[in-house]
N, C-alpha and C positions, 0 to 999 in steps of 0.2 A: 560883779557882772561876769557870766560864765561867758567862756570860749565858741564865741561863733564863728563857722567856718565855713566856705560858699566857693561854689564852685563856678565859674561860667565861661561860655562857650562861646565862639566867634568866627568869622575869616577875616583873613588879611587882608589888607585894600588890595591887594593884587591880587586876590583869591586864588593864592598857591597851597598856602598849608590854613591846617584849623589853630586857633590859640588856646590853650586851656589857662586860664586862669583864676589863680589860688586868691580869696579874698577872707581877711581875718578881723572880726569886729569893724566889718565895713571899710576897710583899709586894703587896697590890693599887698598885695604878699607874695606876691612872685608869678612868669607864668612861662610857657612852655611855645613852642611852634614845629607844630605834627605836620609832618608830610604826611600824602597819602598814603604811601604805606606805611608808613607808624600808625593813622590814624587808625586804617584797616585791620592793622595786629591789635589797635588799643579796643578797639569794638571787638574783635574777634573774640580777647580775652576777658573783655568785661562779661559778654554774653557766656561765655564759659564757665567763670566765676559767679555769675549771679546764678544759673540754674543749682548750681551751689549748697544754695542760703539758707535758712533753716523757713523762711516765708518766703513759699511760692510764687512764680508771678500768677496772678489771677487767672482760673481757672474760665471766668467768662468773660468772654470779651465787651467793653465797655463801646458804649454806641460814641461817648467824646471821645475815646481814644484812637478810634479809629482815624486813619488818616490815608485813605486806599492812592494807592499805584493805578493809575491807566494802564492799561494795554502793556503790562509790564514784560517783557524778555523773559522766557521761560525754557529747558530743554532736557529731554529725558534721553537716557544711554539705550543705546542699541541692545542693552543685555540686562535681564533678570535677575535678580537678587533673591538670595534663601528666604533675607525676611519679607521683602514684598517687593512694591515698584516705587524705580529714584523719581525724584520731580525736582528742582531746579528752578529757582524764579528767583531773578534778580530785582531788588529794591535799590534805587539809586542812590541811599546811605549807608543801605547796611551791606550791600553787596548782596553776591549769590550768595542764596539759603537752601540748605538741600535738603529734604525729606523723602525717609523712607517709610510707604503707606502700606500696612498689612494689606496681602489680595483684596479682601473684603472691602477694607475702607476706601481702596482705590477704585472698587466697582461703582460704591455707594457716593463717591465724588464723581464718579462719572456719567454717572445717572445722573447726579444734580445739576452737573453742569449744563448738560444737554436737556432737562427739563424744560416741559414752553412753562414760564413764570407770568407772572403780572408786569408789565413795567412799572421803576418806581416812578414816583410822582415827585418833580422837583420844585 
């Protein structure tokens, strides 16, 4: 029987830190307890590492995978960048994400945004 290995995730009953723990042929194997800021260096650098990888993450975004933020915290700099404009928008896991939009794409999100649309239908 090959080596199966499993990873999984938790909080604490005091919901202080996250637990990673190591699980091997169905058998826990050890585990860990991340503070928030380890948690936040451990996401930082995972997302670091995976842009990486020799497989992409998917180029189109999956309508299950979504899982949208409300009304989420967002904030851009008082100052201009060579390659285009910052945006800032915090997710309550992964923390703030910042992107920089070439001129154009930031026109063409701003356009959209302000677009009158359909509502959706729930």
């Amino acid at each position: 029987m090959p080596n199966s290995t499993e990873f999984k995730v938790h909080i604490d009953v005091a919901r202080l830190n996250i637990v990673l723990e190591a699980w091997q042929n169905g058998a826990a194997a050890g585990s860990i307890a991340l503070s928030p800021a380890q948690t936040d260096t451990l996401i930082r650098d995972l997302g670091k590492n995976r842009a990486l990888l020799v497989q992409p993450v998917a180029a189109e975004l999956d309508d299950n995978s979504a899982d949208p933020v409300i009304d989420p915290a967002w904030l851009t700099p008082e100052v201009r960048y060579p390659d285009g404009r910052m945006l800032s928008i915090r997710d309550p896991g992964l923390g703030w994400l910042t992107y920089i939009f070439p001129d154009n794409e930031a026109t063409d999100l701003a356009q959209w945004l302000t677009k009158d649309l359909p509502l959706q239908q729930e």
